[in-house]
Biopython code that builds the backbone (N, CA, C, O; Angstrom):
import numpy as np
from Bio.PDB.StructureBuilder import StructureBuilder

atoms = [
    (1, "UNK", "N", (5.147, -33.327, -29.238)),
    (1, "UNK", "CA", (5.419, -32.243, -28.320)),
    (1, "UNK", "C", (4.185, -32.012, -27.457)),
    (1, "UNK", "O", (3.045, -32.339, -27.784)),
    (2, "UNK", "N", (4.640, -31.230, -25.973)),
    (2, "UNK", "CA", (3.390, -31.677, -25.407)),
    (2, "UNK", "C", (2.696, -29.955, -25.802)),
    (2, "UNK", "O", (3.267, -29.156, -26.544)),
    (3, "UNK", "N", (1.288, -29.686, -25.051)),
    (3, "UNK", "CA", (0.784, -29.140, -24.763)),
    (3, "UNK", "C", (1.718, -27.521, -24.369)),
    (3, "UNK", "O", (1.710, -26.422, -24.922)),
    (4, "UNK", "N", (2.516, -28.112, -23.055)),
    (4, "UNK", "CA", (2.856, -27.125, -22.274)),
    (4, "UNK", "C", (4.381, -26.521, -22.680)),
    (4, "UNK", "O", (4.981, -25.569, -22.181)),
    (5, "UNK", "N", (4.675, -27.184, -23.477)),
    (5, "UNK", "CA", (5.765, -26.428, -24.589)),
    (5, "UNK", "C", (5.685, -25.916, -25.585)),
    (5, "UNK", "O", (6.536, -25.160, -26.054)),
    (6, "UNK", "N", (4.578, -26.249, -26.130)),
    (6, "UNK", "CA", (4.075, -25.301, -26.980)),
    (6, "UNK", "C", (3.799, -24.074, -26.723)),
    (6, "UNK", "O", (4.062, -23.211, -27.560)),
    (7, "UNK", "N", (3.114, -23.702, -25.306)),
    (7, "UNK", "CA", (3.214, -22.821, -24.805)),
    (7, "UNK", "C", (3.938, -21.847, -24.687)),
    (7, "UNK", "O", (3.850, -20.742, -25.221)),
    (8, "UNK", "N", (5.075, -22.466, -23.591)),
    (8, "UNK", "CA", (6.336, -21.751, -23.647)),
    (8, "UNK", "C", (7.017, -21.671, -24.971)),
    (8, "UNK", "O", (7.898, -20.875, -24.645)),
    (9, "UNK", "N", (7.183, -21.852, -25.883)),
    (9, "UNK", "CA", (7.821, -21.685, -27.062)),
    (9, "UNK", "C", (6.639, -20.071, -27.403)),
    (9, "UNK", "O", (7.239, -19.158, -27.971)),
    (10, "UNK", "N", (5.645, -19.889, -27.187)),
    (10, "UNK", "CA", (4.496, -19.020, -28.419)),
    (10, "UNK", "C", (5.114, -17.527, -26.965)),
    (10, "UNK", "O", (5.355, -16.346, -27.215)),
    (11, "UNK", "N", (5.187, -18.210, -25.623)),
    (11, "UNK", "CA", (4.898, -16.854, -24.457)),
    (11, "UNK", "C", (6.326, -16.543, -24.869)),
    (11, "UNK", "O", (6.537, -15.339, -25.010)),
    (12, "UNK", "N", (7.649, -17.580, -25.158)),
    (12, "UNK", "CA", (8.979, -16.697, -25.485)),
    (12, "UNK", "C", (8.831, -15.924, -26.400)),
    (12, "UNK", "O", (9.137, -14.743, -26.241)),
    (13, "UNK", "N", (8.357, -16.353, -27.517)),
    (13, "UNK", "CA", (8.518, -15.611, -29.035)),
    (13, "UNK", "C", (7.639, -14.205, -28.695)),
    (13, "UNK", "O", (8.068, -13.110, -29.058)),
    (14, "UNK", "N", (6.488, -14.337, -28.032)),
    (14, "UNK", "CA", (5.538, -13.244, -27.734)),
    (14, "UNK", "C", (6.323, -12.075, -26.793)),
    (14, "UNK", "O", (5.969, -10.915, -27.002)),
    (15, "UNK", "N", (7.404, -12.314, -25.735)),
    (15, "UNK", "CA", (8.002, -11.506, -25.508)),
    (15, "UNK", "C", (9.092, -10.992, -25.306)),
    (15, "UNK", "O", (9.442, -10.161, -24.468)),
    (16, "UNK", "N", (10.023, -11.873, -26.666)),
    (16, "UNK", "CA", (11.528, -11.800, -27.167)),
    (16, "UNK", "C", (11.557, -10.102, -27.653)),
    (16, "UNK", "O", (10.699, -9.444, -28.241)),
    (17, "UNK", "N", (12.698, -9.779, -27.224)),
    (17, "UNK", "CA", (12.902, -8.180, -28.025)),
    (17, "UNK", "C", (14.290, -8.791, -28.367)),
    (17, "UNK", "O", (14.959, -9.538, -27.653)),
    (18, "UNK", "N", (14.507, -8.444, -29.279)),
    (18, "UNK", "CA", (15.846, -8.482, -30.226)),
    (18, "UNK", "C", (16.711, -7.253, -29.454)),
    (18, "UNK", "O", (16.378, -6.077, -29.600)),
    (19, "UNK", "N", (17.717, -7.606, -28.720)),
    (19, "UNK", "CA", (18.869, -6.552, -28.901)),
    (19, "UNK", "C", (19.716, -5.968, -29.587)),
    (19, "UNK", "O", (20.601, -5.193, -29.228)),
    (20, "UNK", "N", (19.391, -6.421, -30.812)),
    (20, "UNK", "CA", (20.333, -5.897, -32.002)),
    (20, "UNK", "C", (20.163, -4.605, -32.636)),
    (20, "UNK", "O", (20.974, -3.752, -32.996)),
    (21, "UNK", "N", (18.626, -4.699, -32.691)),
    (21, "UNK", "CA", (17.998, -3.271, -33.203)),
    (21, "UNK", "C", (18.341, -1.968, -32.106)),
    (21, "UNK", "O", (18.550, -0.812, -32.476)),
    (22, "UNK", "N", (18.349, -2.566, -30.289)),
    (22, "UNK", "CA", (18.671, -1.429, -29.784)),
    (22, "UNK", "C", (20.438, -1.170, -29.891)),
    (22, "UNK", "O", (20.793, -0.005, -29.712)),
    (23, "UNK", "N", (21.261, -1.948, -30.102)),
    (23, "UNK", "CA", (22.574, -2.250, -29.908)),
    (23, "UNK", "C", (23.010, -1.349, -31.461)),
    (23, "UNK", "O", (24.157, -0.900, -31.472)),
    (24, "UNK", "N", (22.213, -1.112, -32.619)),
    (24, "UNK", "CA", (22.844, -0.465, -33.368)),
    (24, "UNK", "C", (22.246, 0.838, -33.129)),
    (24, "UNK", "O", (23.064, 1.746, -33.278)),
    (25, "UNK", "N", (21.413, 1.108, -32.899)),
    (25, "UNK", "CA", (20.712, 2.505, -31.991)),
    (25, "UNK", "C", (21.672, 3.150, -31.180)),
    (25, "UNK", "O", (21.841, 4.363, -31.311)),
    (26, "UNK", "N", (22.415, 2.406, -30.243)),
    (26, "UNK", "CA", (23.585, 2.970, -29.013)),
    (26, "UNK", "C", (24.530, 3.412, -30.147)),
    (26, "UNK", "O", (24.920, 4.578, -30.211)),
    (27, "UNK", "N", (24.973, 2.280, -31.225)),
    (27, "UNK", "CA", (26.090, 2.447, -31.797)),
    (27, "UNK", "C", (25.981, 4.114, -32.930)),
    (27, "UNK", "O", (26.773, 5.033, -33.140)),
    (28, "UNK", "N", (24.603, 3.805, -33.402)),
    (28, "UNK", "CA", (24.456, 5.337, -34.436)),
    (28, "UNK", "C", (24.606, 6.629, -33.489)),
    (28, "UNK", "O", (25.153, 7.668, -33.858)),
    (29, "UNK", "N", (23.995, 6.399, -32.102)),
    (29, "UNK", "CA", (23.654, 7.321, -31.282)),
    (29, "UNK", "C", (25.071, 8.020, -31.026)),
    (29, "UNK", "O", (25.475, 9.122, -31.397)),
    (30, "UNK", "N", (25.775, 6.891, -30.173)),
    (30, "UNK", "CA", (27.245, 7.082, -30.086)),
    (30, "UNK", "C", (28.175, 7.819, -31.246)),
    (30, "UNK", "O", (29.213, 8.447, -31.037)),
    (31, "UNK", "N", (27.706, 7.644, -32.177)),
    (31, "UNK", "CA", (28.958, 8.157, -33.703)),
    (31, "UNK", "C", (28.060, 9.680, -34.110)),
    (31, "UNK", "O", (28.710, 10.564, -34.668)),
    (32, "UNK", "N", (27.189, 9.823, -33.932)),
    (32, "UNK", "CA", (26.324, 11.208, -34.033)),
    (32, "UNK", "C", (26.966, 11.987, -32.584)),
    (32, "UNK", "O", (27.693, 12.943, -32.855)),
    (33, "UNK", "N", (26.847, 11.795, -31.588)),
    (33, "UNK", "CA", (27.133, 12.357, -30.663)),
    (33, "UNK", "C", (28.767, 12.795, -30.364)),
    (33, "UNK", "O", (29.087, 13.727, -29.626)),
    (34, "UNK", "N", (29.603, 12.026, -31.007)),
    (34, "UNK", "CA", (31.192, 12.044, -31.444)),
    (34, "UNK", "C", (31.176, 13.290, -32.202)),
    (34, "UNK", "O", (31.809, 14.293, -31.873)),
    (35, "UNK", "N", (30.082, 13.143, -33.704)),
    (35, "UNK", "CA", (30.679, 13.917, -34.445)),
    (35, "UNK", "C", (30.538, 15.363, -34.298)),
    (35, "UNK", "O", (31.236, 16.213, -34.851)),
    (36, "UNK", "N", (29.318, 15.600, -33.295)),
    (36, "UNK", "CA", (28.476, 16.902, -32.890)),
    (36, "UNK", "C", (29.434, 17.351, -32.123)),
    (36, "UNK", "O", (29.734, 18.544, -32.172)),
    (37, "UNK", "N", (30.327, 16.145, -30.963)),
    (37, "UNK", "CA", (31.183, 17.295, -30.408)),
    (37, "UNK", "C", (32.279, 17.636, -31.156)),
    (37, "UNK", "O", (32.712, 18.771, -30.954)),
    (38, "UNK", "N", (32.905, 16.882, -32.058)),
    (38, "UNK", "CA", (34.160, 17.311, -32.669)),
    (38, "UNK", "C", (33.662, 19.004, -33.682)),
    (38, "UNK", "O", (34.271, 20.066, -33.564)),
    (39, "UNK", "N", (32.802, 18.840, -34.327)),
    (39, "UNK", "CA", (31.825, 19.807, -35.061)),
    (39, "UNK", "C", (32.243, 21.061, -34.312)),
    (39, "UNK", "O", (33.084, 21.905, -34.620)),
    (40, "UNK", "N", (31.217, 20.947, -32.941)),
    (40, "UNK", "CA", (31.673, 21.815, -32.038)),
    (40, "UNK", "C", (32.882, 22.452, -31.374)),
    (40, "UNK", "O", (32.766, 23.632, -31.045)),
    (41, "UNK", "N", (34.156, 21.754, -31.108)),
    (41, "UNK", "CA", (35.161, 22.035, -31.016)),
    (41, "UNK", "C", (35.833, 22.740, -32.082)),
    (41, "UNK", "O", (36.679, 23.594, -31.818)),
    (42, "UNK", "N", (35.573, 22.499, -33.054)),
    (42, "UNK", "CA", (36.130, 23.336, -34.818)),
    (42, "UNK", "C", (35.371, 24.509, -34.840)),
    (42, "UNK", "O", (36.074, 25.503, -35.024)),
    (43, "UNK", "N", (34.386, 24.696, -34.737)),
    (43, "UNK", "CA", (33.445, 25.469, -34.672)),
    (43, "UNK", "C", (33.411, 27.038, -33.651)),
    (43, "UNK", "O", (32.773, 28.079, -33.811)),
    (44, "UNK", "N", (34.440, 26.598, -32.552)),
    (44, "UNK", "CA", (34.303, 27.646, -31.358)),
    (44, "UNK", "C", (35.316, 28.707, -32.138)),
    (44, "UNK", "O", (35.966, 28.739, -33.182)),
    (45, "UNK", "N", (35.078, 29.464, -31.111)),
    (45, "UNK", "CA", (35.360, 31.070, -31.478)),
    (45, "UNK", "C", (36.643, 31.535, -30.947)),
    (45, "UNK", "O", (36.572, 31.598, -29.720)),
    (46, "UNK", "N", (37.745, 31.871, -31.380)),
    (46, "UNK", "CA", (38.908, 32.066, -30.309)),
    (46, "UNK", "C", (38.650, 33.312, -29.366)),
    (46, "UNK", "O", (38.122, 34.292, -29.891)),
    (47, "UNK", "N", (38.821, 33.338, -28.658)),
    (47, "UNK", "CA", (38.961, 34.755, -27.323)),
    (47, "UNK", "C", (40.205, 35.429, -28.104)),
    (47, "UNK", "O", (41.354, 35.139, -28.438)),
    (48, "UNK", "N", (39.114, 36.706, -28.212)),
    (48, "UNK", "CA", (40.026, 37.817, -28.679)),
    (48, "UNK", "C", (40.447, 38.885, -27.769)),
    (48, "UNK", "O", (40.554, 38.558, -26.587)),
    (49, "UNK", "N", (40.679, 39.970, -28.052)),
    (49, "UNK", "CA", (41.071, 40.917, -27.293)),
    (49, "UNK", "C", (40.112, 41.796, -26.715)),
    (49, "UNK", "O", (39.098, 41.977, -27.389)),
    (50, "UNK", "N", (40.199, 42.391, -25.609)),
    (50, "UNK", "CA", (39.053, 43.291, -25.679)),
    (50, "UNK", "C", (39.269, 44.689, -26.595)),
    (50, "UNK", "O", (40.310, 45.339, -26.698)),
    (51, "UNK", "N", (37.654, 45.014, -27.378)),
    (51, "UNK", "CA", (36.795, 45.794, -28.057)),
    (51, "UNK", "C", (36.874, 47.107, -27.356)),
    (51, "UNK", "O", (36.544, 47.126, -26.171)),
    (52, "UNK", "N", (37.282, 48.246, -27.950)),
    (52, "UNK", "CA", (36.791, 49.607, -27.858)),
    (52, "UNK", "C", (35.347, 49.860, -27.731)),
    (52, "UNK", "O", (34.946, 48.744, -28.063)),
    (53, "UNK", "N", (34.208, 50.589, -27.468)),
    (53, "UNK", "CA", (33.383, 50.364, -27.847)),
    (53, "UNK", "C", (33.014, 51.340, -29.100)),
    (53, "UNK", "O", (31.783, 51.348, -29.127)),
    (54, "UNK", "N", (33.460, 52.083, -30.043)),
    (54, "UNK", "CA", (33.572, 52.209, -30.975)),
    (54, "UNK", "C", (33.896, 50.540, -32.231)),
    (54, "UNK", "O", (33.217, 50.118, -33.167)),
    (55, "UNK", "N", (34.996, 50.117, -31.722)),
    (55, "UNK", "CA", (35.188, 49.070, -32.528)),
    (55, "UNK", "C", (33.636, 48.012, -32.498)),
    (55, "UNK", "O", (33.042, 47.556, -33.475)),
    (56, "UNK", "N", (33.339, 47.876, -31.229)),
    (56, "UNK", "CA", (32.222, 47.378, -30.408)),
    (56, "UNK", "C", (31.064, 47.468, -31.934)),
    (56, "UNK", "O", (30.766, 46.664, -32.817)),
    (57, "UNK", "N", (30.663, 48.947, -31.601)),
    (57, "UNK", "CA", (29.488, 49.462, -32.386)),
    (57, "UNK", "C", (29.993, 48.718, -34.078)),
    (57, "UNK", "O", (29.370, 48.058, -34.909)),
    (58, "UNK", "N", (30.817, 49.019, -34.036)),
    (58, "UNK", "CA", (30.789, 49.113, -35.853)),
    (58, "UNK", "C", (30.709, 47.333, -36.077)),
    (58, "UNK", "O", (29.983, 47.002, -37.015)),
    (59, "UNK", "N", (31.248, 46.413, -35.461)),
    (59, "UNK", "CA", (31.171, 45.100, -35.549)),
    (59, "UNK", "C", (29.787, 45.100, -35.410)),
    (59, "UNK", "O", (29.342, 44.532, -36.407)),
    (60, "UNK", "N", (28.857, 45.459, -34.659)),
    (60, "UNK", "CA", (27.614, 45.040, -33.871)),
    (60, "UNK", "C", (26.907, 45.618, -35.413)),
    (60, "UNK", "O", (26.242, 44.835, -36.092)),
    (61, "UNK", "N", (27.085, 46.739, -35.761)),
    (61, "UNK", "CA", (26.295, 47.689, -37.020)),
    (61, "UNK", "C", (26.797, 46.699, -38.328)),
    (61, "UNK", "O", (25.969, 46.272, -39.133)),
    (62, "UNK", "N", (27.994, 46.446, -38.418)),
    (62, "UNK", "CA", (27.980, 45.454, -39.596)),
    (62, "UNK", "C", (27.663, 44.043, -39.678)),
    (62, "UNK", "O", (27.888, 43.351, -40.670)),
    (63, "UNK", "N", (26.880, 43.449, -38.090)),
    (63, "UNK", "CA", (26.523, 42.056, -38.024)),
    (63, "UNK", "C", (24.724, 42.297, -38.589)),
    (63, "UNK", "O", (24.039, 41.599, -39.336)),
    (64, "UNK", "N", (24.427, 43.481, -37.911)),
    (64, "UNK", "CA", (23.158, 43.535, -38.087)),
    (64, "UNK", "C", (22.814, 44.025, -39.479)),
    (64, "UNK", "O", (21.762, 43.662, -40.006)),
    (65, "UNK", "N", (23.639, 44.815, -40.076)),
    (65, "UNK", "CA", (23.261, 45.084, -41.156)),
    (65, "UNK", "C", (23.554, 44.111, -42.606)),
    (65, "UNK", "O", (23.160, 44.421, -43.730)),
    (66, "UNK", "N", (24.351, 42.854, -42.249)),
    (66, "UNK", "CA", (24.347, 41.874, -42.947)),
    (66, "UNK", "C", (23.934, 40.609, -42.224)),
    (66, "UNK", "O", (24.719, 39.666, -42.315)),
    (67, "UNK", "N", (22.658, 40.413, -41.413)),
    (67, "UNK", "CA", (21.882, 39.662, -40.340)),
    (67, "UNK", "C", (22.646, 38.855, -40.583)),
    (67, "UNK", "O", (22.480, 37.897, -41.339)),
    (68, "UNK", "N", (23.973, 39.243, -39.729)),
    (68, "UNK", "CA", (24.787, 37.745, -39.163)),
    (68, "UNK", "C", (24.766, 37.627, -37.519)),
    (68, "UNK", "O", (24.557, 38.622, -36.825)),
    (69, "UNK", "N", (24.977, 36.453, -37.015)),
    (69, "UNK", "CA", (25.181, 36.198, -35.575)),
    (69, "UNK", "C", (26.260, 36.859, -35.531)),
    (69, "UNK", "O", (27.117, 36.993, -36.405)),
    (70, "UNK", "N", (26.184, 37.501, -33.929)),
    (70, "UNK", "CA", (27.601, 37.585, -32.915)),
    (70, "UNK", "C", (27.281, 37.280, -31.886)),
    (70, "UNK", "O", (26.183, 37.258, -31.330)),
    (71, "UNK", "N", (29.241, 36.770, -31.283)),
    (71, "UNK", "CA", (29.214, 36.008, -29.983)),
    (71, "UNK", "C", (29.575, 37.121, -29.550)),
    (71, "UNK", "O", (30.126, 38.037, -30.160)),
    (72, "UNK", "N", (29.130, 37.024, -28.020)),
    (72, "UNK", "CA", (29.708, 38.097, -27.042)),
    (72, "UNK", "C", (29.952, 37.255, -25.939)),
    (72, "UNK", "O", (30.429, 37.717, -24.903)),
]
sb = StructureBuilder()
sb.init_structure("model")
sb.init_model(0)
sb.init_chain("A")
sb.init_seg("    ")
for serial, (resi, resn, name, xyz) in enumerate(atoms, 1):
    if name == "N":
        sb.init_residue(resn, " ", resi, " ")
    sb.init_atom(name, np.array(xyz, "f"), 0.0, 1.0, " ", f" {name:<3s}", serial, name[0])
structure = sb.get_structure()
């Protein structure tokens, strides 16, 4: 073998990137990002009616007083 293929054989290997490692990266990325939105869709809140603001207060007084979130 000559000289100048040796070369080229050491400069390919020196700047081969494997696409496989990024190709299962897209693929994990892709199935995380599926499941976050489905998550999310189960997750939402139905639109209710509108609140008195009596009813208002006492939801708001029993979120805070058992430090839970509310949506508004």
């Amino acid at each position: 073998m000559s000289k100048e293929f040796d070369q080229r054989v050491t400069d390919f290997f020196a700047h081969y990137q494997d696409r496989g490692m990024k190709k299962w990266a897209g693929f994990f990325l892709s199935d995380h990002t599926a499941m976050i939105n489905k998550e999310t869709r189960q997750k939402s809140v139905p639109d209710r009616a509108e609140m008195s603001r009596e009813e208002c207060g006492k939801v708001l007084g029993e979120a805070f007083g058992n430090q839970r979130p509310v949506a508004v």
